[in-house]
GUBANU-416811 format. One record per residue: z, y, x negated of N, C-alpha, C, O in turn. Coordinates in steps of 0.1 Angstrom, whole numbers, plus 5000, padded with zeros to 4 digits. Atoms other than C-alpha are relative to their C-alpha. Layout:
N
ZYXZYXZYXZYX/...
***
This chain:
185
499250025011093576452226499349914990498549814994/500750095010092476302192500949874994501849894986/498850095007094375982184499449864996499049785005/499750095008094075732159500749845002502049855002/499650144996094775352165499949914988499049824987/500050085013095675222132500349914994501549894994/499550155001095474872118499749905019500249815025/500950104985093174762154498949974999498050054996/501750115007090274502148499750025017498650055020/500750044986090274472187499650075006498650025012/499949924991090174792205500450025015500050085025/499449994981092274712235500650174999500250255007/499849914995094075032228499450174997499450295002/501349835002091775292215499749995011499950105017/500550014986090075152251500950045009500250065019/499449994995092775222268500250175000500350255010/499849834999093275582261498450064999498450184998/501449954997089275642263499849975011498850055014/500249994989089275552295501050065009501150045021/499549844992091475832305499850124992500550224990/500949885009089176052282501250044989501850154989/499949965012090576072254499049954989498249864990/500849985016088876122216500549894994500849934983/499250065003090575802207498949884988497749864991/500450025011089475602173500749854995501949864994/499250075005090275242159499749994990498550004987/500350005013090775202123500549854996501549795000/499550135006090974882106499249934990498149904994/500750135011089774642071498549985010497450035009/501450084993087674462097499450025011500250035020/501149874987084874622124500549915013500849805015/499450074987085774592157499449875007498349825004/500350084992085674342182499350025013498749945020/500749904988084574582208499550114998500250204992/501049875005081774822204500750125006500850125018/499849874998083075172204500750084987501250024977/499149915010084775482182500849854988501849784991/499050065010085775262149499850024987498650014983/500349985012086275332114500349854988501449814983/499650145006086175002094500450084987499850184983/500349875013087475162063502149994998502649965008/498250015010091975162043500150155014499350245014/499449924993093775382073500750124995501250215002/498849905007095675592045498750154995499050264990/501049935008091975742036499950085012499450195009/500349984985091875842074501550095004501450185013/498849894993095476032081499850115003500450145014/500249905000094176362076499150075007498950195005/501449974995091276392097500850085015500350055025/499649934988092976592125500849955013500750005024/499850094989094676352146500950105007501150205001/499049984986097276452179500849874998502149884998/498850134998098776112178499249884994498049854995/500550125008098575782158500849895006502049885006/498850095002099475482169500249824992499849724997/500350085011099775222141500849825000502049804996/499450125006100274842139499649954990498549914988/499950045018100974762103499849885004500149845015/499950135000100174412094501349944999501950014991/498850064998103574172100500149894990501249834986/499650155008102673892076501250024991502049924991/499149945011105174082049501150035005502050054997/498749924995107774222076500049905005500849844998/499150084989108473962101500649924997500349834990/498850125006111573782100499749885008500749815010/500350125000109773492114499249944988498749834989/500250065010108773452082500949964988500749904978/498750025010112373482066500349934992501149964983/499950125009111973122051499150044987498949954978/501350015012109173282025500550144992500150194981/499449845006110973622019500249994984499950084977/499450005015112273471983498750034991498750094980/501150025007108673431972499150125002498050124995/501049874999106973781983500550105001500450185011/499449844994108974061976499050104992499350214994/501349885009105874261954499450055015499150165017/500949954991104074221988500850045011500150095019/499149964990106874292013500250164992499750264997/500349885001107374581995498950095000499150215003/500949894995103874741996499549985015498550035020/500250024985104074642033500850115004500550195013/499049914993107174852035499350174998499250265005/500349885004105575132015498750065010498550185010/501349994997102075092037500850075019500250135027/500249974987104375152070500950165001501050255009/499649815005106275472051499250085002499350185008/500849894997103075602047499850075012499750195012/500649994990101975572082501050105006500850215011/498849904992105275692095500150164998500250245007/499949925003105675962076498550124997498750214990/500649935000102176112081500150125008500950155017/499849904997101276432089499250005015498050045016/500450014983100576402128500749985009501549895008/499149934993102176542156501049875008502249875009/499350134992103176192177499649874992498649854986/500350085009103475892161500949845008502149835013/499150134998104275522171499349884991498149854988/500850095014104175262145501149885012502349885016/499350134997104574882162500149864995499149824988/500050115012105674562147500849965012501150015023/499050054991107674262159501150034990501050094980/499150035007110874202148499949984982499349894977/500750045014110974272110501150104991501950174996/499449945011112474412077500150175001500850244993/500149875003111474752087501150065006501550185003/498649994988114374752112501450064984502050174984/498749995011117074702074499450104989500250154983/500649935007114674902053499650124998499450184987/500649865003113275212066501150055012502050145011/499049984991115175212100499949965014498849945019/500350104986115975062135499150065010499150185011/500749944993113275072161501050125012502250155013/499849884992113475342187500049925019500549965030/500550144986112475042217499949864996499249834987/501250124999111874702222499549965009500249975019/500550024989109774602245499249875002498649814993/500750145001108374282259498849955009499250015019/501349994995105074202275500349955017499849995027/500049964981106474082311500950145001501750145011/499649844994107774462312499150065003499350185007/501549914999103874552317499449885004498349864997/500950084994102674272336499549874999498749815006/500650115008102173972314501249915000502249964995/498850095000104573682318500249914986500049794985/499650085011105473612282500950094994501250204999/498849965005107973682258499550034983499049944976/501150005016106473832219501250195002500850285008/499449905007109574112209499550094993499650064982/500949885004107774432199500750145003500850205014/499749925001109374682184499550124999498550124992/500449905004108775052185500550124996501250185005/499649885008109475352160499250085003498050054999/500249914990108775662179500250124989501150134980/499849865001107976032169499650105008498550125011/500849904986107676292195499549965008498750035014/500650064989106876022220501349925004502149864997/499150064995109075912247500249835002499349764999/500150174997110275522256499249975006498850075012/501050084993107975352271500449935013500849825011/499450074991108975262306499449905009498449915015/501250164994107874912323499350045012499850105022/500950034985105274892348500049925008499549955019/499950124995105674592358500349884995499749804987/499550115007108274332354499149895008498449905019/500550194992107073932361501249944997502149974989/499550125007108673642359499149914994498049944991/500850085007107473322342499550064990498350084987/500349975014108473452307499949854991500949784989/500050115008107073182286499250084987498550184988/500049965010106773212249498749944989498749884978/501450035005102873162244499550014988498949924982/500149975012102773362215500649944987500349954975/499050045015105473212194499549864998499449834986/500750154999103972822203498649994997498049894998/501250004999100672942196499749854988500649844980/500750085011098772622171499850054988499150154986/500649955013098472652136498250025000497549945007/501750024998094472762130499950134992500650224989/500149875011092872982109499550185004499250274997/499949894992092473262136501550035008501850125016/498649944992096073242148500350154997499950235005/499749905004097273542131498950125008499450235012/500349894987094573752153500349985011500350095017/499650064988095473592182501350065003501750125014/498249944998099173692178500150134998501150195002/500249805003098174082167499450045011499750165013/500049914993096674172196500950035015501449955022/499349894994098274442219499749975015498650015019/500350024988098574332256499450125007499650245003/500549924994096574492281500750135005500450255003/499249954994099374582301500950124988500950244990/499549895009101174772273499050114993499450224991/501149885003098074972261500150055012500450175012/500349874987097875112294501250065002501250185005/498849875005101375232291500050104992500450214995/499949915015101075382259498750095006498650205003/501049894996097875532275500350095008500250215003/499649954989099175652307501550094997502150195002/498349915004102675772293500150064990501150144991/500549945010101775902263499150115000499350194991/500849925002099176112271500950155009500650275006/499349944994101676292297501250134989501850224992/499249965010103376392263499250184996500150264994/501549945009100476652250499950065013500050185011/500549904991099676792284501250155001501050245008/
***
């Protein structure tokens, strides 16, 4: 399967579905953090290329309502956030999962399809991650934990937080690997 991992600097989950052989591709502004398949390069230039399945996290700075206190002062860029996750959604490719946390896209375009939280796949924290689904089923946990603490939300102000808090637990890439590809066979 050819699938597209749009809006990923890291490559946890293009890796994740390359190592159950798939054709899998990260696209993102800025070159990966892990050498493999990546198109540094605007994701919208990239839809057309033949994909099987995309799965896209839009940037959150413009959608998340943990930013609800700044909403009055950025609706130019909240809305080309909204328009940037229309596109994605609405491209032309057969399975589609676009994820975000908690955010406007929920009152805007429309409510996720899941939410899911990282000790449902092995990781004992708590980071609300929504998912809008096309032609791909829920995502069902691998492995609950306890000792949900809320790492992500306490992280320090610094001027790499914001990657820090975008990347895609291990444990959930290998869901979306492993359950997902089950879709296409």
């Amino acid at each position: 399967m050819r699938i597209l991992i749009a809006c990923e600097f890291s490559g946890i989950v293009r890796d994740a579905f390359i190592a159950r052989g798939h054709d899998a591709w990260s696209c993102d502004l800025l070159p990966t953090e892990r050498s493999g398949p990546h198109i540094q390069d605007d994701v919208l230039k990239h839809l057309d290329d033949g994909w099987d399945m995309m799965i896209g996290h839009p940037p959150c700075t413009h959608l998340a309502v943990s930013g609800a206190r700044w909403f009055s002062e950025k609706y130019i860029e909240q809305q080309a956030a909204l328009d940037f996750v229309s596109d994605l959604m609405d491209a032309n490719i057969p399975m589609i999962a676009i994820e975000n946390p908690i955010s406007i896209i929920s009152s805007h375009i429309r409510k996720p399809d899941q939410i899911i939280q990282p000790w449902m796949f092995g990781h004992g924290e708590t980071k609300a991650t929504c998912l809008w689904l096309k032609n791909l089923p829920l995502l069902q946990p691998t492995n609950i934990v306890d000792g949900r603490e809320a790492r992500i939300h306490h992280m320090p102000p610094g001027p790499d937080r914001w990657k820090e808090r975008s990347r895609t637990f291990q444990g959930i890439a290998n869901a979306m690997a492993s359950q997902w590809e089950a879709v296409h066979e």
